[in-house]
C-alpha positions as CSV (number, residue, x, y, z in Angstrom):
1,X,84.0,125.4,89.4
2,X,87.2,125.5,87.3
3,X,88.0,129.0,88.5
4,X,88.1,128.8,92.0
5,X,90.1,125.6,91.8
6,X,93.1,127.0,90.2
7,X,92.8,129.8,92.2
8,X,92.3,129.0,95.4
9,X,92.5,124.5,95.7
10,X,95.3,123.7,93.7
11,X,98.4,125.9,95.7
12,X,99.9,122.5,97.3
13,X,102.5,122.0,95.2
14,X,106.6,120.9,95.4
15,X,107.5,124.3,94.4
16,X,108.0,125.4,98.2
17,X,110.5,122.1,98.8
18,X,112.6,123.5,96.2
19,X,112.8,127.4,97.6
20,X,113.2,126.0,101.0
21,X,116.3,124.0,99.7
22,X,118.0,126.8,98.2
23,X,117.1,129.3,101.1
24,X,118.4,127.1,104.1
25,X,121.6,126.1,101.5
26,X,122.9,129.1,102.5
27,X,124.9,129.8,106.0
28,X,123.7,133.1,105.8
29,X,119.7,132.6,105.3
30,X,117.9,134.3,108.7
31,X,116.5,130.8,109.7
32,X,119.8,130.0,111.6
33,X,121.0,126.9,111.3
34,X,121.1,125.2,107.9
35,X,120.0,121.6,109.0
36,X,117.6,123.0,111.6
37,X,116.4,124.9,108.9
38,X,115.5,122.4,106.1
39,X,114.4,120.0,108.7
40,X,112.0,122.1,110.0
41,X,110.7,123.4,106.6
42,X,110.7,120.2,104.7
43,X,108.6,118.8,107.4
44,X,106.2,121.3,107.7
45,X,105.9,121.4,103.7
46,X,105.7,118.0,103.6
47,X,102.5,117.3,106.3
48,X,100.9,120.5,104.4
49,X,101.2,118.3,101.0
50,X,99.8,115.0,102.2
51,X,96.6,117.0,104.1
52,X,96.4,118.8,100.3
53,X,96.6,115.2,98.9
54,X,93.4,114.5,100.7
55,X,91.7,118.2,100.0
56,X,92.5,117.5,96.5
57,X,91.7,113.7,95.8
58,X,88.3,113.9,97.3
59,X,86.7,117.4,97.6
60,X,88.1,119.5,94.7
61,X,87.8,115.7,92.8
62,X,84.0,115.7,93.6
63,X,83.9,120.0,92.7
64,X,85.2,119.2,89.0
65,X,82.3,116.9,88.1
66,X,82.1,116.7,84.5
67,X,78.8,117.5,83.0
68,X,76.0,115.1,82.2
69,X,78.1,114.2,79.1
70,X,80.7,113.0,80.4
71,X,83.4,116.0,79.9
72,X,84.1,118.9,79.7
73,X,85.2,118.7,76.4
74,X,82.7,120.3,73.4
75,X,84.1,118.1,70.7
76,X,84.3,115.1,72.5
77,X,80.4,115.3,73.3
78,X,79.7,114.9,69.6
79,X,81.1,111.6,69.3
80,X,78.6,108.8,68.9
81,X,78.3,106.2,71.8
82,X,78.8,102.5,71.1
83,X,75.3,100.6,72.9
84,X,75.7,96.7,72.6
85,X,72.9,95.3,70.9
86,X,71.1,92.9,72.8
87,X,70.9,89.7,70.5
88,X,67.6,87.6,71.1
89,X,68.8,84.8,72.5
90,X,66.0,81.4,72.5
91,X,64.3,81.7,75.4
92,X,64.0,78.6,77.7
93,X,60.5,77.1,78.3
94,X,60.9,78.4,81.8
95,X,60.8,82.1,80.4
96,X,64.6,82.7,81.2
97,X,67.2,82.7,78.3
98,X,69.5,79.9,77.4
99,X,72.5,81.2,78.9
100,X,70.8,82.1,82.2
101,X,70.1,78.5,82.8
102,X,72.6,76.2,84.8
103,X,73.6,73.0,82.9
104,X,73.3,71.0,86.2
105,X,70.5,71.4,88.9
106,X,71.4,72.3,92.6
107,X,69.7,72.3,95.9
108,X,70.2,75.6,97.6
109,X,71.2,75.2,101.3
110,X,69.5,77.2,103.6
111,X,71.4,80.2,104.9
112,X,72.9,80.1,108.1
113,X,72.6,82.9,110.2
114,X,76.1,83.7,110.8
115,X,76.8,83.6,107.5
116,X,73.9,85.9,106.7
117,X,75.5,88.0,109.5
118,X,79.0,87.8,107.5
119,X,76.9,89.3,104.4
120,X,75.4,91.7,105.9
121,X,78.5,93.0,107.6
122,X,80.1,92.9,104.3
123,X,77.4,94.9,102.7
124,X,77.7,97.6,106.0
125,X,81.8,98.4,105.1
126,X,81.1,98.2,101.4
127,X,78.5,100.6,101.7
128,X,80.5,102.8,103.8
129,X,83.5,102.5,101.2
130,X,81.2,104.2,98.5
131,X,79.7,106.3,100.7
132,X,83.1,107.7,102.0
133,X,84.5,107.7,98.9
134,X,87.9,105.8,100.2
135,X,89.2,104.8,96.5
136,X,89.9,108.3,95.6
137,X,91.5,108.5,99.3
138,X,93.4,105.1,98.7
139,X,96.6,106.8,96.8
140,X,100.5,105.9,97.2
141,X,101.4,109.5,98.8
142,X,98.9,109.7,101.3
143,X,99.4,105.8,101.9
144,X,103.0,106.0,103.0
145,X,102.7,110.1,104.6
146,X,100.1,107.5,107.0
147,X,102.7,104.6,107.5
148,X,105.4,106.9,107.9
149,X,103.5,109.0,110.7
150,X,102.3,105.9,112.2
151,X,105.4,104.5,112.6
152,X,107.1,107.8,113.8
153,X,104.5,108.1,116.7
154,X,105.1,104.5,117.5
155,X,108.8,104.8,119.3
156,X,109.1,100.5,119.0
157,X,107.9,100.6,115.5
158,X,110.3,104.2,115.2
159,X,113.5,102.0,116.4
160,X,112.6,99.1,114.4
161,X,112.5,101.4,111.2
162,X,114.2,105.1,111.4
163,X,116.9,105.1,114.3
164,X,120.8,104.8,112.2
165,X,121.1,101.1,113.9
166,X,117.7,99.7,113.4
167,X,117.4,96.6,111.6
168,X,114.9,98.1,108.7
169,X,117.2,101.0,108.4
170,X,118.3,100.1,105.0
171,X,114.9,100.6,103.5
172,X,114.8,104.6,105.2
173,X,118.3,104.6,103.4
174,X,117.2,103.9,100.6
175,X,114.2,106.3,100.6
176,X,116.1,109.0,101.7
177,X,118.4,108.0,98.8
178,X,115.6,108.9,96.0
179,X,114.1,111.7,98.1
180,X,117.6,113.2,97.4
181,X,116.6,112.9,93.3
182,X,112.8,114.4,94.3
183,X,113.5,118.0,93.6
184,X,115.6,117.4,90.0
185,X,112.8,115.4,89.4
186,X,110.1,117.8,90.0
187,X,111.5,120.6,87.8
188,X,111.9,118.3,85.1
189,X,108.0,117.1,85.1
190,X,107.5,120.7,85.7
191,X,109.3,121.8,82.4
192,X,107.8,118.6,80.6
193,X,104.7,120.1,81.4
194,X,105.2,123.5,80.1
195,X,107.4,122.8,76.8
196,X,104.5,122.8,74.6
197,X,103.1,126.5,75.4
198,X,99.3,127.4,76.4
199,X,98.3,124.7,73.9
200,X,95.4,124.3,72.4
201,X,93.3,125.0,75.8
202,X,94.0,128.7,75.6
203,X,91.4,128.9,73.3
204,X,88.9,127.3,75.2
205,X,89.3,128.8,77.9
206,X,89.7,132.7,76.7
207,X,92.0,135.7,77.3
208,X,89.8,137.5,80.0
209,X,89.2,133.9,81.9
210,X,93.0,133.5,81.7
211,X,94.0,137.0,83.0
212,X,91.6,136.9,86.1
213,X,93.1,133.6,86.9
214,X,96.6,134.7,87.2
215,X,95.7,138.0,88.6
216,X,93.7,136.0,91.4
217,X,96.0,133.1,92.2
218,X,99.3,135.6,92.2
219,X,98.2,138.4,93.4
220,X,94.7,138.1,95.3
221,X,95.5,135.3,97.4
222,X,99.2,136.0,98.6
223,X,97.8,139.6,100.7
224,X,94.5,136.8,101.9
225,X,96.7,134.2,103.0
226,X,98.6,137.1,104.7
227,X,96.0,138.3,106.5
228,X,95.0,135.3,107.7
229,X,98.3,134.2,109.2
230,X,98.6,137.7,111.2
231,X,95.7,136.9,112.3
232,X,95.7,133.3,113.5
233,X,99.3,134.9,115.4
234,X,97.4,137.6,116.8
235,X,94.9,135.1,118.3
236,X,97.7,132.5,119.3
237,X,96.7,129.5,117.1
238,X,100.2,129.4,116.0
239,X,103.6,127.8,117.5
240,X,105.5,130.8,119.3
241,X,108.4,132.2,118.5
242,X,108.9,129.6,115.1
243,X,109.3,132.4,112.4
244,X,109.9,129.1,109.6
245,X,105.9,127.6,110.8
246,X,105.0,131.2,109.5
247,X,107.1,131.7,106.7
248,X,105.6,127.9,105.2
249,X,102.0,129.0,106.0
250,X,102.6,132.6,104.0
251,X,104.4,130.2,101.4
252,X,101.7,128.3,100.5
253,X,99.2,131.2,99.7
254,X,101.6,132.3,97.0
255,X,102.6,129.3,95.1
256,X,101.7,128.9,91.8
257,X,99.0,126.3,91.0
258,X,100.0,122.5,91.2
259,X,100.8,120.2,88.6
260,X,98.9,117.5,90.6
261,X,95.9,119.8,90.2
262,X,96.7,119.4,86.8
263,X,96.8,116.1,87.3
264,X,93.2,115.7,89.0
265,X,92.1,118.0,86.2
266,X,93.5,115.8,83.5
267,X,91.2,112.7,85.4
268,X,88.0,114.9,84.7
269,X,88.4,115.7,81.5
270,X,89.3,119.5,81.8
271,X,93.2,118.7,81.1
272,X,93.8,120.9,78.3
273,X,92.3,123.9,79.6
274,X,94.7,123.0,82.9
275,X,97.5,123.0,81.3
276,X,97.0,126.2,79.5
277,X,96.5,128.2,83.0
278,X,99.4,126.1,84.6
279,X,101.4,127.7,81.7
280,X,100.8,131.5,82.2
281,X,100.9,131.2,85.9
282,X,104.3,129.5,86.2
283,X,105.8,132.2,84.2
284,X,104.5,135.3,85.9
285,X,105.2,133.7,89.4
286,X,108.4,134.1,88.6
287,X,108.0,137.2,89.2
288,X,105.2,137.5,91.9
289,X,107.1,134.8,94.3
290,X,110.4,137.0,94.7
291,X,108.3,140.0,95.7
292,X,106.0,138.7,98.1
293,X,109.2,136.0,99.3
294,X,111.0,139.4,100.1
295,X,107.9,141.1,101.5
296,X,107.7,138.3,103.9
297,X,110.9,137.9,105.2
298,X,111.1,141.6,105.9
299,X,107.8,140.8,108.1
300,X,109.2,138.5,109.6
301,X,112.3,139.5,110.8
């Protein structure tokens, strides 16, 4: 499972908010307008990211199941596992142990029925909530991508918060304020990630695995996602006549694998070999993301 994820579930990345930037920065980028044009692209980047954020926290989460061991890591299955010994305790005449039996006797109170009907409600969400999985769901981006579309769709809620004279605007201020610092951010955890080389999950993970990797997500999946676009335009699935919906769709196909699918792959215990592909992809997409950038803009327009 470690081979399709990088190549095919790990694509949503911030790499696209910082092309988008440069490209609408300038007055003479074919999208028109500059502000029309990093509205619209941010926004479209930005809903792809949080739906990703879902894809990534509980589907590809559940795909990179570590084995029976507990990871994915040979060494680390070697290591001896601690098991508490169970001390015998003196029993109690009764047949349970010491500290199982309560220092004062009570009279149980028969259960009412609504409060039986309170437990049993209680047990119907919990199971639900481990059924559905909704911890993995429950994280801080896709938390506030919620609130904030919430409250946009809400036009009381969207005067109270977003409009320049509402009386929560300070807080939109302020966020607007550190999304400012998001991209200088990103490329520093990006470069933080990639001082230190392959590392030592090269190795694991082999020169042929490696190569197919980078020759799937880079240039495999770009001409797919192509494809696939045309054709959803062909059928009329997609806005008319909004070349920058297209151009974020064809985007997305030929972005280099995300560091927050490093990230999930760091959680189960595959981190090393991660980082290793992250490595070797970001350097040749150098490369492959000019080409197919230029290839689609001359589609395009």
């Amino acid at each position: 499972m470690f081979f399709p994820f990088l190549c095919y579930a790990g694509n949503i990345g911030n790499v696209p908010l910082v092309l988008i930037a440069a490209l609408c920065r300038d007055t003479s980028n074919p999208f028109g307008d500059s502000e029309i044009c990093a509205r619209d692209g941010n926004a479209y980047i930005s809903f792809g990211q949080w739906v990703g954020a879902i894809i990534l926290y509980t589907y590809v989460f559940q795909m990179l199941s570590p084995p029976p061991e507990g990871s994915f890591d040979v060494e680390d299955a070697n290591l001896p596992i601690k098991v508490p010994n169970k001390e015998k305790l003196p029993s109690h005449p009764s047949g349970s142990s010491a500290e199982q039996v309560p220092l004062l006797a009570t009279n149980v109170a028969p259960a009412d029925s609504s409060s039986s009907n309170k437990e049993k409600v209680k047990e119907f969400f919990k199971f639900l909530y481990e059924t559905l999985k909704l911890k993995q769901l429950i994280q801080p981006p896709i938390i506030a991508s919620i609130l904030a579309i919430i409250i946009g769709c809400v036009p009381v809620l969207k005067r109270f918060v977003f409009t320049s004279d509402a009386p929560l605007y300070f807080f939109t201020d302020s966020c607007l304020i550190l999304g400012d610092a998001m991209i200088p951010c990103i490329l520093l955890a990006l470069g933080g990630n990639l001082v230190d080389g392959p590392g030592p999950g090269s190795s694991k993970i082999g020169f042929k695995t490696t190569v197919a990797i980078v020759f799937a997500r880079l240039c495999l999946v770009p001409p797919t996602g192509l494809g696939i676009v045309m054709l959803a335009d062909k059928l009329g699935f997609l806005p008319a006549d909004d070349k920058m919906f297209r151009f974020v769709l064809l985007l997305q196909y030929t972005m280099p694998t995300s560091i927050l699918a490093g990230a999930v792959a760091n959680l189960r215990g595959c981190g090393k070999e991660a980082a290793s592909v992250l490595f070797w992809v970001h350097i040749f997409a150098v490369i492959s993301m000019a080409g197919w950038i230029i290839l689609y803009l001359n589609i395009l327009f």
